[in-house]
C-alpha positions in Angstrom: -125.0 75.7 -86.7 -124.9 77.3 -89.9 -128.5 77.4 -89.8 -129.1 79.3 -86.0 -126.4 81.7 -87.5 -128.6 82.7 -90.4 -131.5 83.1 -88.1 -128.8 85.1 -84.9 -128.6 87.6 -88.1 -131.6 87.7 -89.1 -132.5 88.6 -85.7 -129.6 91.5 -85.3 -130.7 93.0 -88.5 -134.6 93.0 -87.9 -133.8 94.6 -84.2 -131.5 97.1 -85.7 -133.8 98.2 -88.5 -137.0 98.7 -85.5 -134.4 100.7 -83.7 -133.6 102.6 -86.5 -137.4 102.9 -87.1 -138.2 104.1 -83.3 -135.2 105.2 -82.1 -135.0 109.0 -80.7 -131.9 110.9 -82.8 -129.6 110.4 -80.0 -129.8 106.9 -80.4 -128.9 106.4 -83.8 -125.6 108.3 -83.3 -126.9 111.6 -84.1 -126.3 114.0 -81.0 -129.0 116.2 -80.1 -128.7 120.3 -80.9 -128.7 121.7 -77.5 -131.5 124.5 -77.5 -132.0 126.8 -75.0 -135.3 128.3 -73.7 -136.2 130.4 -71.5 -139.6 130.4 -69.2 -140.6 131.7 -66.2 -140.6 131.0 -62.3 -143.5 128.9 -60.8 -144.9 128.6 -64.7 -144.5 124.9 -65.4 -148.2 124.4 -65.7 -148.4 127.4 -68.6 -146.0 125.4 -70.5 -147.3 121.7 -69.9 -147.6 121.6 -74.0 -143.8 121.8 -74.3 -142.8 119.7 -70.6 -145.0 116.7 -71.8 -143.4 117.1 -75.3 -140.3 116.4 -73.3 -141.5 114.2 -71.4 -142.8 112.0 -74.3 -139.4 112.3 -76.3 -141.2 114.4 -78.9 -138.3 117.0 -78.9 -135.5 114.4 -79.0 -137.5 112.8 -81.8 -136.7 115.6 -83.5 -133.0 116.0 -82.9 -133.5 118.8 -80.2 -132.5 118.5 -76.2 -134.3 121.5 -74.5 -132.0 123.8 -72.2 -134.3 125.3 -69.6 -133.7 128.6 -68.0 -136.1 130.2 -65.8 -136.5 133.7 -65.0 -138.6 136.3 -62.6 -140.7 136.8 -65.3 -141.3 137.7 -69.1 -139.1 141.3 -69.4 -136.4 140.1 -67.5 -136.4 136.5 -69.7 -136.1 139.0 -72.5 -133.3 140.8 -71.7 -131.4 137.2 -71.9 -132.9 136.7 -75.1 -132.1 139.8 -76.5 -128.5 139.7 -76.0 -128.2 136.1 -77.3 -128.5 134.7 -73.7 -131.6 132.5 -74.9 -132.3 130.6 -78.2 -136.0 130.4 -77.8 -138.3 132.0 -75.1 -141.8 131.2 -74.0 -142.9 134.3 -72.4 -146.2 137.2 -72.6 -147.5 138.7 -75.2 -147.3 142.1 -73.6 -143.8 142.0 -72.8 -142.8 140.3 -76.1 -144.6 143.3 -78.2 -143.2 146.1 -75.7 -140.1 144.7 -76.7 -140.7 144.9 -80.6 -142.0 148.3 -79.9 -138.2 149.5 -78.7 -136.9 147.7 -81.7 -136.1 144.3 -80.5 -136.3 141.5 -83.7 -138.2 137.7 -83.2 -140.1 135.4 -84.8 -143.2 134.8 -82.6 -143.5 130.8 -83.8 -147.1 130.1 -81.9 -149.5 130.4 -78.7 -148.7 128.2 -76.2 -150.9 129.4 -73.8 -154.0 131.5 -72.9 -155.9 133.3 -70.1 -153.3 132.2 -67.5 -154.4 135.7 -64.8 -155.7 134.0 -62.1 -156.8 136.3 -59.2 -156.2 135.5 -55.7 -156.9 136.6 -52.5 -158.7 136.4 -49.2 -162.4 134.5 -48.9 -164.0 137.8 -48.1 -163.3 139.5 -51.9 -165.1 137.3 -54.0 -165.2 139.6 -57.5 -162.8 142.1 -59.3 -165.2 144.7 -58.3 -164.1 144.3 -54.4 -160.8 145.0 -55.4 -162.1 148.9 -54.7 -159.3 150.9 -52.7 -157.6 147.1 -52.3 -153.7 146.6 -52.4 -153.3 143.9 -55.5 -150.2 142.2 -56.2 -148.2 142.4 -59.8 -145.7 140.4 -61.1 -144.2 143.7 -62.6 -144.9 146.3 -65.1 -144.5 144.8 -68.5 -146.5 141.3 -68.0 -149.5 140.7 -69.2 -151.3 139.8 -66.0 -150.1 144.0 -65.4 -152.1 144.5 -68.5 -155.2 142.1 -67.0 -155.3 144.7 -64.1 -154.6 148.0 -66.1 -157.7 146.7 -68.5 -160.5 145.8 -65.5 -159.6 149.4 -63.7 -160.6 150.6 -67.1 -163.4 149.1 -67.8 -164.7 148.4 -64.6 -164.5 151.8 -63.3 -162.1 150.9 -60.1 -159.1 151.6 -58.2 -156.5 149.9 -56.4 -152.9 150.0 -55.5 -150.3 148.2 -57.0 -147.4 146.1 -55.1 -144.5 144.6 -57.7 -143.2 141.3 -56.1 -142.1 137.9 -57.1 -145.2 135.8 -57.5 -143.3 133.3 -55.2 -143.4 135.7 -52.9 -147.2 136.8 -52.7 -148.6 133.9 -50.8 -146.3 135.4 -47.7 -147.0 138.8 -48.7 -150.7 138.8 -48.0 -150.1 136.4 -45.1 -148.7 139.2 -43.8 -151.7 141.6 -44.7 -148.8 143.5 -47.1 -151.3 142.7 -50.0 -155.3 141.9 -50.4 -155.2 139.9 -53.5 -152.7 139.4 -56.3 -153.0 138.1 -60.1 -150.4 135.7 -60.6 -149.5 132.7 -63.1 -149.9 129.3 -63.0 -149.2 126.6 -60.9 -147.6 130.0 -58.9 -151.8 130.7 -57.7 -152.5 127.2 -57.2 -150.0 126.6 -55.3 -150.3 129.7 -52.6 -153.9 128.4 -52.5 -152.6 124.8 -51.4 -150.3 126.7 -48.8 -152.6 128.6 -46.6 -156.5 127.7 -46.5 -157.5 131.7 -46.0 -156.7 132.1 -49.8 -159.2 131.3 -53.1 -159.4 131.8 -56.7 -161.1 135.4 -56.5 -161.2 135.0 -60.2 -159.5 131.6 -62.0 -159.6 133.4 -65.5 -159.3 136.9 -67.1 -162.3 138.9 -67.7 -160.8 138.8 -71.1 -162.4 134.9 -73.3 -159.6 133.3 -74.4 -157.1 136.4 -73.2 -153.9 135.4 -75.3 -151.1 134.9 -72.8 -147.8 133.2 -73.9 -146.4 133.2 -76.9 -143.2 130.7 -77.9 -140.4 133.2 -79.9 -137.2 132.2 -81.7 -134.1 134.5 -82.1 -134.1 135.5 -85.5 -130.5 134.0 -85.4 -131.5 130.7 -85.2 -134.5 131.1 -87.6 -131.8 131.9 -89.8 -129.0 129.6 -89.4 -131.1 126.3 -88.3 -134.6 126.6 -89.7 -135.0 122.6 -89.6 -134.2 123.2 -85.4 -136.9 125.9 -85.3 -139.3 123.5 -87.4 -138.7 120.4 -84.8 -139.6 122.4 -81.8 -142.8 123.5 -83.5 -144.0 120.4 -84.5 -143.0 118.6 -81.2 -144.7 121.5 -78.9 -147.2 120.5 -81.2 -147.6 116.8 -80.6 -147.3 118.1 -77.0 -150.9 119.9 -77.7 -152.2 116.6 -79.1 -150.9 114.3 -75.9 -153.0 117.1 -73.9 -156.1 116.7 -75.8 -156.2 112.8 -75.9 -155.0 111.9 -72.6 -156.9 112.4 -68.8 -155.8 115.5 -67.3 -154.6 113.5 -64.2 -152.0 112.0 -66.5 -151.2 115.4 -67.6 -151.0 117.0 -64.1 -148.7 114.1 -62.9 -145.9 114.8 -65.8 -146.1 119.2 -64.9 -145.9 117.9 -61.1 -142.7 115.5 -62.2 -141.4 118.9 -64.3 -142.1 120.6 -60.8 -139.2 118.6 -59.1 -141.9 117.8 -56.9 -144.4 114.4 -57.6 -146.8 115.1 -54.5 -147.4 118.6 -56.5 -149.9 116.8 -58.9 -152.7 118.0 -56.9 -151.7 121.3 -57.5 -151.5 121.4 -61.3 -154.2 119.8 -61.7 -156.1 122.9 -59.8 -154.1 125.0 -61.7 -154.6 123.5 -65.2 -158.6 125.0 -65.1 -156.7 128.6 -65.3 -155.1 128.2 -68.7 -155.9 127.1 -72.1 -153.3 124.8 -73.4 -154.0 123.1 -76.3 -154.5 125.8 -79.2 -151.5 126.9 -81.1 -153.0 129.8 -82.7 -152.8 133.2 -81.9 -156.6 134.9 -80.7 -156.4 138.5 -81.8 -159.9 139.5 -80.5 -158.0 139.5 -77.1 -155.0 140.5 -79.1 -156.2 143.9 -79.4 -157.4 144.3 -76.1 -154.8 143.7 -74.4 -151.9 145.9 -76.5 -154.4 148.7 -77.1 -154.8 148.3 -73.1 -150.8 148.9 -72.5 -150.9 151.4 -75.4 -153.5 153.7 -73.7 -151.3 153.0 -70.2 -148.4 154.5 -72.2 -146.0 151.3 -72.3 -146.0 150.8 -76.3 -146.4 154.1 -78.7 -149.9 155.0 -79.0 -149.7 155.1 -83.0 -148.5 151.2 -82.9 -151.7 150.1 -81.8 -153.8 151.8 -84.6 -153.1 148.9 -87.1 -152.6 146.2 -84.4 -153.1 143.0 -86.7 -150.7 144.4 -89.3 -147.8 144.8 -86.5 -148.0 141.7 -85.0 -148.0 140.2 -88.2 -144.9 141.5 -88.5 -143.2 139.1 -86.5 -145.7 136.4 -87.0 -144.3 133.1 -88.8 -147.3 130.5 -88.9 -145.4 128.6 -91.8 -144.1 126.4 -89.3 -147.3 125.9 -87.6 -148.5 125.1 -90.9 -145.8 122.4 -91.9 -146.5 120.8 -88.7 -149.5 120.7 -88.8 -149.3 118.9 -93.1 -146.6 116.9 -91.7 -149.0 115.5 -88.2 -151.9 115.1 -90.5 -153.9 117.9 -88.8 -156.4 119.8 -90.6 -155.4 123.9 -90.7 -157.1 125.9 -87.9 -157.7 128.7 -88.9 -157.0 132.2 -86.4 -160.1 133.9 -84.9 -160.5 137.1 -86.5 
């Protein structure tokens, strides 16, 4: 008897001490911070990075259980953020810099995503050119899908009208002929496509390579009161990243589609997943400049702002936590395009 008890607590310990070992924080009687973040309606796909990082525990690895609050878009989730609504946002990097140009503070923390402007519309308009005299759908002054459409009128030497609508609603909207085409989000464009067979990708990404799109942002309160909170949900978006990079994109679609509230939606992200890049956490200012000298010559940010656009945006620009991350996950430092 004496023996079986010495091996009984043998047993308990060794189990405790792989609990200990594994365990999310939750589990071993720490309670998780509750951080909230705000994203976008119809975006899940944009942020698969951070819903598999939930998904996988990474976040309550790190002592964090994510808050979600979804919004019409990017300047409305930033009014929320700005009056302390919102700990953390994942939202454009149009809006988020229109916002620093009226004085609003943040720390922009990484990229989450990029290109993310699909282009949808009828099976007859099969290139932005066609969009000639065409009424497009916009998810609103502000967003950087605006910006997408402000730069190819620009460059392309077009024109076309401008409707401001919920991208939920543009799939009825040009069912109803109210619209021609419309740049939307993702899975948002994938899943209008789904809906109604008359509709195609006119354009699946932006004529913009690797057009940055979504940035994640922390409230400078939070940088300054719970750094090792802002550090965690770094380095678990991170992880996120990796799981995207070393797993089948079926497996990847099936956790957005779960995320979705909807498991038959798998499909669907999986479509939508060829619109955005994913998977690198560094800012790309080639596209950088483009696009905020785009809504600088449209008049939304003061023109003298975008004469030194690299040092403004490094103004808000953290990578330290990238970079600890990345030391602390073994990853070798990538380094920003230039």
């Amino acid at each position: 008897m004496h023996a079986l008890r010495k091996v009984f607590s043998f047993a308990v310990v060794a189990g405790l001490a792989a609990g200990m070992a594994f365990a999310p924080a939750h589990a071993q009687g720490k309670p998780l911070v509750e951080l909230t973040i705000a994203d976008q309606i119809g975006s899940e796909v944009d942020y698969a990075n951070v819903w598999v990082a939930e998904h996988e525990g990474y976040f309550a690895e790190e002592g964090i259980k994510l808050v979600r609050k979804t919004y019409a878009n990017g300047p409305e989730a930033l009014l929320h953020f700005a009056n302390g609504e919102v700990q953390t946002l994942m939202g454009g990097l149009a809006p988020i810099m229109q916002a620093a140009s009226r004085g609003q503070d943040f720390k922009i923390l990484m990229s989450v995503t990029k290109n993310n402007a699909p282009l949808v519309g009828r099976k007859d308009i099969t290139g932005w050119k066609q969009l000639e005299g065409k009424t497009v759908g916009s998810p609103g002054l502000g967003t950087v899908q605006d910006a997408i459409l402000n730069y190819v009128q620009a460059t392309q030497g077009i024109k076309f009208k401008r409707v401001f609508a919920k991208v939920s609603d543009f799939g009825v909207m040009l069912d109803k002929g109210e619209i021609d085409a419309f740049i939307s989000w993702e899975p948002a464009a994938a899943t209008a496509i789904s809906q109604n067979p008359k509709l195609h990708y006119i354009a699946q990404n932006p004529p913009i390579p690797n057009a940055e799109s979504l940035l994640l942002i922390a409230h400078p309160n939070l940088v300054r009161d719970k750094p090792e909170v802002v550090a965690g949900l770094v380095k678990a978006t991170l992880r996120g990243m990796d799981y995207i990079k070393k797993n089948p994109p079926e497996k990847v679609a099936e956790i957005v589609a779960k995320k979705m509230n909807d498991p038959k939606a798998k499909p669907v992200a999986l479509t939508a997943m060829g619109s955005v890049i994913i998977t690198e956490p560094r800012i790309d200012m080639p596209s950088t400049r483009i696009i905020l000298k785009t809504i600088a010559d449209a008049g939304k940010i003061p023109a003298h702002l975008a004469k030194d656009i690299d040092g403004w945006v490094n103004k808000y620009l953290d990578n330290s936590y990238l970079e600890r991350a990345e030391r602390e996950l073994g990853r070798m430092k990538v380094s920003a395009a230039k």
